[in-house]
C-alpha positions in Angstrom: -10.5 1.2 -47.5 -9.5 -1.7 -45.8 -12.3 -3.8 -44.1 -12.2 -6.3 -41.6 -12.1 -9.5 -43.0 -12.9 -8.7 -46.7 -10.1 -8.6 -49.3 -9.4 -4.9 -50.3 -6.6 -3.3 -52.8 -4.7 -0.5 -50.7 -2.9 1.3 -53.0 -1.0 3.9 -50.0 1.1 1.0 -48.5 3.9 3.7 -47.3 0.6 5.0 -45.0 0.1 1.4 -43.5 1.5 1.4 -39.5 3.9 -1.9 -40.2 5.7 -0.3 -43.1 8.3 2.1 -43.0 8.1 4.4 -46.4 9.8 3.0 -49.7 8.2 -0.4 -48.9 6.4 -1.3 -52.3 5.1 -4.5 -54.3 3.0 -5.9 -51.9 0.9 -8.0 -53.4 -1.5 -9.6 -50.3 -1.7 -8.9 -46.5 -3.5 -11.0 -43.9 -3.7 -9.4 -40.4 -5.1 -10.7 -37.2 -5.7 -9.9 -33.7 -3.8 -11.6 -30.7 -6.3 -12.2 -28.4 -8.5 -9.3 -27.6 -5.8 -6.7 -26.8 -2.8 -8.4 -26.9 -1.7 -7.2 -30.4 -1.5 -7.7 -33.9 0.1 -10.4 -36.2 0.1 -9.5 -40.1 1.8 -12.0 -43.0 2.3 -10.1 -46.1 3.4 -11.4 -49.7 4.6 -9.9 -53.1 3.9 -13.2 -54.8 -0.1 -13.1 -55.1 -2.8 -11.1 -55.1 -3.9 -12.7 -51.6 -4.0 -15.7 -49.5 -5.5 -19.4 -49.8 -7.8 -20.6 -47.3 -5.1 -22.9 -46.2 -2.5 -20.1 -45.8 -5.1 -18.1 -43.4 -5.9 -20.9 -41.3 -2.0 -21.5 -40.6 -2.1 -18.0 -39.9 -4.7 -18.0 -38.1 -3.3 -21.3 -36.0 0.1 -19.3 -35.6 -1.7 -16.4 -33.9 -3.1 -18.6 -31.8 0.2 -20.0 -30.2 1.2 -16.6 -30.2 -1.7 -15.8 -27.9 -0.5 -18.6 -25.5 3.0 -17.7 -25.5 2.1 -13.9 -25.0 -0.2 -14.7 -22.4 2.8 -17.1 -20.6 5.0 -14.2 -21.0 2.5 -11.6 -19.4 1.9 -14.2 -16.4 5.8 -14.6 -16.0 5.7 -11.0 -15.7 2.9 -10.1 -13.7 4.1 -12.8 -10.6 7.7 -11.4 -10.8 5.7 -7.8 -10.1 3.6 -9.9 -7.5 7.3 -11.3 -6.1 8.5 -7.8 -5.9 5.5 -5.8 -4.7 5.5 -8.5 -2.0 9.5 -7.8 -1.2 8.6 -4.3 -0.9 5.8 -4.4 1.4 7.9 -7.0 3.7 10.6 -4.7 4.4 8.2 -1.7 4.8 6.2 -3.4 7.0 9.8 -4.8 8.9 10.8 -0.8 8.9 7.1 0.0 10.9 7.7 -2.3 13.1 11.9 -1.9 13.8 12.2 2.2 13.6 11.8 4.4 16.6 12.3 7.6 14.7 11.1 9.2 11.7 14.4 9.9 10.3 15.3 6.2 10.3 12.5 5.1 8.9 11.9 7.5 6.2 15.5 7.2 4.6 15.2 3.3 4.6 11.4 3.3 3.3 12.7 6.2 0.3 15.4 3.7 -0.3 13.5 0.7 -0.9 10.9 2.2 -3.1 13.4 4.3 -5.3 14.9 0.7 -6.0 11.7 -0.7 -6.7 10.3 2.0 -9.1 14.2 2.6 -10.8 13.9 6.2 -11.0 16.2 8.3 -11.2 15.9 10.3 -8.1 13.2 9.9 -4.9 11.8 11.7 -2.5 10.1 12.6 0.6 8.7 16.2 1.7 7.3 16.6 5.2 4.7 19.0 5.1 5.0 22.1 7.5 1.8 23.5 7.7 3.1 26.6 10.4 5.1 28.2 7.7 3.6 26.8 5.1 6.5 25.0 3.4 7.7 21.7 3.0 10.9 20.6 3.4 12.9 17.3 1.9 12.9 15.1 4.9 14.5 11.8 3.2 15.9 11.2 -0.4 17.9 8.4 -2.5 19.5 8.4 -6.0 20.9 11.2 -7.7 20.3 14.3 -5.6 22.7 17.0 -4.9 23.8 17.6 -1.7 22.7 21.4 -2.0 18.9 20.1 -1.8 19.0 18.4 1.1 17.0 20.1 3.7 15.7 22.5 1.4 12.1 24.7 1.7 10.2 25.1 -0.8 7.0 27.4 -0.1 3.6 25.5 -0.4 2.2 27.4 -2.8 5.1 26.6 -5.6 5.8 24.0 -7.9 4.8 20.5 -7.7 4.9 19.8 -4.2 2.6 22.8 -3.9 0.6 21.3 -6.3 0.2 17.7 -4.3 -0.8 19.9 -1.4 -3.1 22.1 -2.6 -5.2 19.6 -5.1 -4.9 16.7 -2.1 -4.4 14.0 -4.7 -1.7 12.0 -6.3 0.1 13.4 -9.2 1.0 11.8 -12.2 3.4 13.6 -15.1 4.0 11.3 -17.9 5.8 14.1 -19.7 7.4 16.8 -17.9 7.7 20.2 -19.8 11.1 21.7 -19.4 10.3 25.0 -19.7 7.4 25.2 -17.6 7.6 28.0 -14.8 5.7 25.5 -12.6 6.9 22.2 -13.1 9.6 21.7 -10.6 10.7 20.5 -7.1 12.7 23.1 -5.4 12.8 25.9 -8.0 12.7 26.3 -11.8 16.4 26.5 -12.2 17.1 23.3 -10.5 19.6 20.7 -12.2 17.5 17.9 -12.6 16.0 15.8 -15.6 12.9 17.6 -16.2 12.7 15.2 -19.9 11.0 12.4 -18.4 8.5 11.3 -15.8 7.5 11.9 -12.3 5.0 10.6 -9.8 3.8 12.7 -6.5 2.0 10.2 -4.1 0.4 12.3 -1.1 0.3 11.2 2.7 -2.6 12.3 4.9 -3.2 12.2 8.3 -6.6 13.3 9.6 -7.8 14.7 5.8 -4.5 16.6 5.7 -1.7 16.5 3.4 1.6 15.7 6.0 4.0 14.3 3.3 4.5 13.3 0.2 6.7 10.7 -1.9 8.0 12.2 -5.0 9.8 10.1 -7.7 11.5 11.2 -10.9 12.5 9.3 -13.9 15.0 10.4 -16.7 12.9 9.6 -19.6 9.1 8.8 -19.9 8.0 6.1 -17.7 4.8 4.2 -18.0 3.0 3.1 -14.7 2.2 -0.3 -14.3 -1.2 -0.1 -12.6 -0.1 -2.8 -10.1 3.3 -0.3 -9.7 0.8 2.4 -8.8 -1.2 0.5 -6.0 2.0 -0.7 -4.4 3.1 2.7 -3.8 -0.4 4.1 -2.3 -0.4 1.1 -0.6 2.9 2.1 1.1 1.9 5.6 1.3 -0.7 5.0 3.3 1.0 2.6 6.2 3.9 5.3 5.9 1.1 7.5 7.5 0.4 5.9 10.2 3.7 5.4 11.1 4.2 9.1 10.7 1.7 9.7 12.6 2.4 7.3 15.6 6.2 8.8 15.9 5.4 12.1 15.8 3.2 11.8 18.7 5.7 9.6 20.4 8.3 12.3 19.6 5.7 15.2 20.7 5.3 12.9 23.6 8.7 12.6 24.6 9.3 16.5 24.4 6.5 17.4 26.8 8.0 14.9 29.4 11.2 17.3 29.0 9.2 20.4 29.5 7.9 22.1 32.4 4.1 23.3 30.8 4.2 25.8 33.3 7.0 27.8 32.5 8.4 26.5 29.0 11.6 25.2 30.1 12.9 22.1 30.4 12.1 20.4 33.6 14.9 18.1 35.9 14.6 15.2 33.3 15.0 17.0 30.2 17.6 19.3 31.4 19.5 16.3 32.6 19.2 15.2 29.3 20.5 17.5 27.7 23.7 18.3 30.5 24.8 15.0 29.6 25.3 15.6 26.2 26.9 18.8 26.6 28.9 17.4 29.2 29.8 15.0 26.7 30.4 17.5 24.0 32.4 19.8 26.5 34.8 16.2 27.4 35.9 15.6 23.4 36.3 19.5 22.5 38.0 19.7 25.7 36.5 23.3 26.2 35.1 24.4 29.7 31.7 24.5 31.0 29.4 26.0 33.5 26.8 25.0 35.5 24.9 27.2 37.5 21.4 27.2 39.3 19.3 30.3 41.6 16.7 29.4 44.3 14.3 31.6 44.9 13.3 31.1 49.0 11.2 30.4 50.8 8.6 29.1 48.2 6.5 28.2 51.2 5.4 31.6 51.7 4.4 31.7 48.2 2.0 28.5 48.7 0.7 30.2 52.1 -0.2 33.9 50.6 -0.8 33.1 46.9 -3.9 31.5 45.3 -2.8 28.1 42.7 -3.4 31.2 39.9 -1.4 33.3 41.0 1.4 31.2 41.9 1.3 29.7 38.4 1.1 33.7 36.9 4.3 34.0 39.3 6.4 31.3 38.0 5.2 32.1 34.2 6.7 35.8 35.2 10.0 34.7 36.5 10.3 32.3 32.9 9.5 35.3 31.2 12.4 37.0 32.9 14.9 34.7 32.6 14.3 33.9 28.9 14.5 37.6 27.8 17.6 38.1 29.7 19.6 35.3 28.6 18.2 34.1 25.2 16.6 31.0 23.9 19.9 29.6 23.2 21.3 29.4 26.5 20.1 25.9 28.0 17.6 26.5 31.0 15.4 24.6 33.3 12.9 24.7 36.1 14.0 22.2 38.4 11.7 22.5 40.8 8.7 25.1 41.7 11.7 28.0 42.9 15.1 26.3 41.6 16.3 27.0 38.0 19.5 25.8 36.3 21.4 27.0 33.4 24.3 25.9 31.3 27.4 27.6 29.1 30.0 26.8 27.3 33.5 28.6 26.8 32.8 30.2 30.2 34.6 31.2 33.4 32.9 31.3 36.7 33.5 35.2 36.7 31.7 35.4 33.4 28.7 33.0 34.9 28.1 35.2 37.5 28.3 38.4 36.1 25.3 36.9 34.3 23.3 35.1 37.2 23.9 39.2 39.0 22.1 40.8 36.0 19.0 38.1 36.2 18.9 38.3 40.0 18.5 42.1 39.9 16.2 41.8 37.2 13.6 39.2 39.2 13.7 41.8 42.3 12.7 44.4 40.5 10.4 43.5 38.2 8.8 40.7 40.1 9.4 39.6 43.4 9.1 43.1 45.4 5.9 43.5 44.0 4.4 39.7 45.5 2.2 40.6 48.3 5.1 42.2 50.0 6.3 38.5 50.7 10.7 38.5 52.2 11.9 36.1 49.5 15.5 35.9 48.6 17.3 34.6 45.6 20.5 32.5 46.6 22.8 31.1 43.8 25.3 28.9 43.3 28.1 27.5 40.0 30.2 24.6 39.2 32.9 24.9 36.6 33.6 21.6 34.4 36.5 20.4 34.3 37.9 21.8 37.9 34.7 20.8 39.7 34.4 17.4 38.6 33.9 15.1 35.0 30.9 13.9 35.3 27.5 15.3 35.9 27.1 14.0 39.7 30.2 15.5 40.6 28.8 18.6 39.6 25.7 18.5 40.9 27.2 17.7 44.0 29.8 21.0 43.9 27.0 23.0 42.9 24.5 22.0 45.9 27.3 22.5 48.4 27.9 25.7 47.3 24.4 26.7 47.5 23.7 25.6 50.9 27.0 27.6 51.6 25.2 30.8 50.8 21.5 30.1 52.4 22.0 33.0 54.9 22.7 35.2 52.2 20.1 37.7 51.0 19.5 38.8 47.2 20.7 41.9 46.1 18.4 44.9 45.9 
C-alpha cells in the first residue's frame, strides 16, 4: 500500500496511473501535489531504492514553480474566457437594442453563440404551446436544409424534454441508440457521439424557447461557458417577449376586432404588396368592394349589440363564401373590399353576385324589416391604373355610378 508521505515498496507498478503496462525496474518514486487541485508531479528512478532529502526538496521546489506557472496559465485562460464572454454579451446586447423582429434577431443571436461554444450545430425552437409543438425558428452550423422549419411534437425527444422538466439540459454523452435522445426524430443524420446542451427560455413561468447546441464529440462545460449562455438566455426572453407583443400589436392595428378582417390600414397594407407582386409577375388583378346602404338606418333601429351581432353576421358570410385565402377587409362599418389575382372582371363579379345573394338572404331581409341595398363596384389592375390610388379612384367612381341601383333579391 502506498501511503502518503511514507516510503512503501509497490510491487504492481503496471497498476500505478502514470505507467503504461511493461514499465518495470523502478526503483523509487516521489509524487506530489500541485497546489490543492491543480495536479500531480511524480519523479521516479531505477537507480535507488528512494530519494535523498535533497532530491525531495528540489522536487518539492520544482512543484512549486509548477504551481505558479499553472496558476499563470489558468489566469491567461480564464480572462481570455472573461474577453470573450464579454464579446458575446456586447453584440447580444447590440442585437436587443438594433432588431425590430424576431427573425432578425434570433438568427444573429444563434450565430454568435454557436461561434462562441464551437459546436457543431445550434439551435433555437420556439415553443407553440396551441399545438403543442415546437418548431426550429433559427439555426447555424451544420444543419440540413430538410430541418429547417420543422415540428417536432412537445412531448418527444429532447426538446420535449426541456419543456416538460422546465430546466436546462445537459448531455455529456449522447447515446446513439436511444429512442429518446434526439432533436427532430430518431432517424435524423446528426452526430449523436458527442455532447449537447438545451438551455430553456421562459416568459411568465413558461417555457417559450429554447437554445439547443450540439457538439461532435464529448464536450466539457466550462462553468463560466454555462453562465454566459443563461445569461444570454435570459435577455433573449425579454426580447422575445417585447417583439412578440410588438408584432401582436401591430396585427391588431390591421384587424377590425369586430369582424376579423383586416380593417382600411391593414388591407392597404397588404394591396400594396400584392400590387407589387401583381407589377413583377406581370399577372392581372382585381380589386373590388360592396356597400351595404344606408347604414344610418341601422344606427337609428338597432341597439350597439345588435349592430355589432349584424356586422359579425355579414363577416361570417363573406368568409364562408370566399375562403380565408382570398384577401378581405371591412373598410368601414357597411363597405368591404376584396382582392384576386389571375382574375377577369367577369370572373370578380360572378363572385361579388353569389355573396350579394347570399347577405340578402340570410341576413339583411331578416333586420327589422330595414330597405337596405348592397351596391358594388371593381377595378381591374393593369387597365384601370398601376398604382393603388388609381384604383381606388376607378373603383369609387364606379360605385357612385351604381348608387341608385338596388341589390338583387
Amino acid at each position: 500500500t502506498i501511503r502518503v508521505g511514507k516510503l512503501g515498496h509497490y510491487v504492481d507498478i503496471d497498476e500505478l496511473p502514470f505507467y503504461e503496462k511493461g514499465e518495470s525496474g523502478i526503483k523509487g518514486l516521489f509524487a506530489i501535489p500541485v497546489g490543492r487541485d491543480l495536479g500531480v508531479l511524480y519523479v521516479d528512478t531505477k537507480r535507488s531504492w528512494g530519494f535523498a532529502e535533497k532530491e525531495q526538496k528540489l522536487v518539492l521546489e520544482f512543484g512549486q514553480i509548477l504551481e505558479t506557472v499553472v496558476k499563470s496559465e489558468r489566469a491567461i485562460e480564464r480572462e481570455k474566457m472573461y474577453a470573450r464572454m464579454l464579446r458575446l454579451w456586447h453584440n447580444v446586447e447590440e442585437q436587443a437594442e438594433m432588431s425590430e423582429n424576431l427573425e432578425r434577431y434570433f438568427h444573429s443571436v444563434v450565430s454568435l453563440c454557436h461561434k462562441f461554444v464551437k459546436a457543431h450545430s445550434s439551435y433555437l425552437f420556439l415553443v407553440n404551446h396551441s399545438n403543442n409543438k415546437v418548431k426550429l425558428f433559427a439555426c447555424a452550423g451544420k444543419v440540413q436544409d430538410e430541418f429547417k422549419d420543422a415540428e417536432v411534437p412537445l412531448t418527444e425527444g429532447i426538446m420535449g424534454w426541456i419543456a416538460s422538466n422546465q430546466k436546462t439540459l445537459k448531455i455529456r454523452k449522447l447515446e446513439t441508440k436511444s429512442k429518446q435522445q434526439y432533436l427532430f426524430n430518431p432517424h435524423e443524420p446528426l452526430p449523436h457521439t458527442g455532447s449537447f446542451l438545451g438551455v430553456p427560455l421562459f416568459i411568465d413561468g413558461e417555457v417559450e424557447a429554447i437554445f439547443g447546441f450540439l457538439w461532435e464529440r464529448e464536450h466539457r462545460w466550462d462553468r463560466d461557458e454555462l453562465y454566459i449562455l443563461n445569461v444570454v438566455a435570459k435577455r433573449s426572453s425579454t426580447v422575445l417577449e417585447k417583439l412578440s407583443l410588438q408584432r401582436q400589436l401591430a396585427i391588431a392595428e390591421t384587424i377590425d376586432t369586430n369582424t376579423g378582417l383586416y380593417n382600411e390600414l391593414g388591407f392597404e397594407q397588404v394591396f400594396q404588396n400584392k400590387l407589387n407582386k401583381a407589377i413583377e409577375k406581370s399577372i392581372p388583378m382585381v380589386l373590388a368592394v360592396i356597400q351595404i346602404s344606408p347604414w344610418m338606418l341601422v344606427k337609428a333601429n338597432l341597439t350597439l349589440r345588435e349592430e355589432k351581432d349584424l356586422r359579425q353576421h355579414i363577416s361570417q358570410i363573406i368568409v364562408s363564401t370566399f375562403g380565408r385565402k382570398t384577401t378581405m377587409g371591412s373598410l368601414t362599418e357597411a363597405r368591404y373590399a376584396f382582392l384576386w389575382f389571375d382574375h377577369t372582371l367577369g370572373e370578380a363579379e360572378r363572385k361579388l353576385t353569389r355573396l350579394k345573394t347570399r347577405l340578402v338572404h340570410e341576413c339583411l331581409r331578416n333586420v327589422s324589416d330595414l330597405d337596405l341595398r348592397i351596391r358594388s363596384s371593381l377595378a381591374l389592375f393593369p387597365s384601370d391604373g398601376n398604382t393603388t390610388s388609381d384604383l381606388w379612384n376607378t373603383l369609387y367612381i364606379r360605385l357612385l355610378a351604381t348608387r341608385h341601383k338596388n341589390s338583387p333579391n
